[in-house]
C-alpha positions as CSV (number, residue, x, y, z in Angstrom):
1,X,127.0,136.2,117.2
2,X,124.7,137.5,113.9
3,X,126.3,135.5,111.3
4,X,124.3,138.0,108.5
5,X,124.7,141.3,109.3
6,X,124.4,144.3,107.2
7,X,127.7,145.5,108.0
8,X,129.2,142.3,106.8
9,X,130.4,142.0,103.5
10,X,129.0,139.6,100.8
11,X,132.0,137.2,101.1
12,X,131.8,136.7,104.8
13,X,127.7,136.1,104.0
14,X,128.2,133.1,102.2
15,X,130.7,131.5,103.8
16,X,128.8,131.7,107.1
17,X,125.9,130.2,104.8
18,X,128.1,127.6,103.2
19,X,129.4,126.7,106.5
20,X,125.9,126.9,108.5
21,X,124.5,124.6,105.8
22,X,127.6,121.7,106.2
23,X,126.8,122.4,110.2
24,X,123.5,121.4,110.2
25,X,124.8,118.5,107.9
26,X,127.2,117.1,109.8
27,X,124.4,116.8,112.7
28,X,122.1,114.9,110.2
29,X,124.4,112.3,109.6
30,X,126.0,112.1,113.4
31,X,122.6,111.7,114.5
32,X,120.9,109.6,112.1
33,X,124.4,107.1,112.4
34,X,124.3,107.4,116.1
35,X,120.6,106.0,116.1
36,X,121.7,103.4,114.0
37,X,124.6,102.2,116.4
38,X,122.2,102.7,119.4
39,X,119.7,100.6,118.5
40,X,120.9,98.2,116.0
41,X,118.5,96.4,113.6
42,X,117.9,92.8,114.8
43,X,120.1,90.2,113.0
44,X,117.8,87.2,112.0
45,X,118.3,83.9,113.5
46,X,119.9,81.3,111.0
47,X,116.9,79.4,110.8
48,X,115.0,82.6,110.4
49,X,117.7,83.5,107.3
50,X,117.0,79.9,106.3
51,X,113.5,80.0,105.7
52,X,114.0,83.6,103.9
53,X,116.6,83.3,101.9
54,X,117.2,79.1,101.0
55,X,114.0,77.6,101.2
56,X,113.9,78.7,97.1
57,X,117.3,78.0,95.9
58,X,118.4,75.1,95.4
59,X,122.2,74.2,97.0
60,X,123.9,71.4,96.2
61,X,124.9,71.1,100.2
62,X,123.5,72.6,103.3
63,X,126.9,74.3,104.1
64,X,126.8,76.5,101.1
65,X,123.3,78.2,103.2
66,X,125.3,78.1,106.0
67,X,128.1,80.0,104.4
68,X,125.8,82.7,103.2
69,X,124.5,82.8,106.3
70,X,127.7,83.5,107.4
71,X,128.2,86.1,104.9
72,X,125.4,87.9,106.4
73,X,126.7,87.5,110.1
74,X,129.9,89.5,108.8
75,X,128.7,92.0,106.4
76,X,126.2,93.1,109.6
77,X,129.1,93.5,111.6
78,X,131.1,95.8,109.1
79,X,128.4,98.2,108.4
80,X,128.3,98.7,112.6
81,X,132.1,99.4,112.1
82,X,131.6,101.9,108.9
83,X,128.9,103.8,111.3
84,X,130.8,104.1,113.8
85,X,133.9,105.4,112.0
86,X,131.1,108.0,110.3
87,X,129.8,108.8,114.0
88,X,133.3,110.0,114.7
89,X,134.2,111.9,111.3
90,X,130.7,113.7,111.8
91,X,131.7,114.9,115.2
92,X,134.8,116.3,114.2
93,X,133.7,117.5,111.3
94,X,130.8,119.3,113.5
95,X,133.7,120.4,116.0
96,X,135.7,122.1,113.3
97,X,132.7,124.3,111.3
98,X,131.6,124.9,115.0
99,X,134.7,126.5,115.7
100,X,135.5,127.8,112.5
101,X,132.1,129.2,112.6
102,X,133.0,130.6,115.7
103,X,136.2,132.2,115.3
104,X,135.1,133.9,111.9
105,X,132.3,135.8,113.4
106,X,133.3,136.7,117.4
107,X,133.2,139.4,118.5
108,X,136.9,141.9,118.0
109,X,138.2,142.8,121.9
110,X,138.7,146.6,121.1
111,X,141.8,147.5,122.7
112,X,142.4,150.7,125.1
113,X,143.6,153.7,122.4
């Protein structure tokens, strides 16, 4: 499949370069999210969050640490969610320029004349 021939016309050239280009885009980010999801950065211990993040502030309770410890617990846990839901719209978006890519520049059968 040459996706930039000379007997193709100008049109055709750019959208095979258009769509090459969001390809090799949608890979990027399936990858880079994949990695991501694979091996998760390490969630800190609450004492660990503790010693970072409330040893300077001053609370009027203990709880209210506790709570933004919490915080942290949960907003971990969505951005594994968004990842994954951007692992999957990368992969289809990879299937469909794949194919598209695919069925724009194969090959015409020529028939027997």
């Amino acid at each position: 499949m040459n996706l930039f021939n000379k007997e193709k016309d100008l049109i055709l050239k750019v959208t095979n370069l258009v769509l090459l280009l969001w390809l090799i885009g949608s890979i990027t980010i399936f990858y880079i999210n994949l990695v991501d999801v694979i091996m998760p950065k390490p969630l800190m211990t609450y004492d660990e969050y503790r010693s970072i993040h409330c040893e300077y502030k001053t609370f009027e309770n203990k709880e209210e640490c506790q709570t933004f410890y919490n915080s942290y617990k949960k907003a971990n846990e969505n951005s594994v969610y968004r990842k994954q839901k951007i692992i999957l719209t990368s992969l289809g978006s990879v299937i469909i320029v794949s194919a598209t890519l695919y069925l724009l520049n194969k090959k015409k059968k020529r028939g027997i004349n």
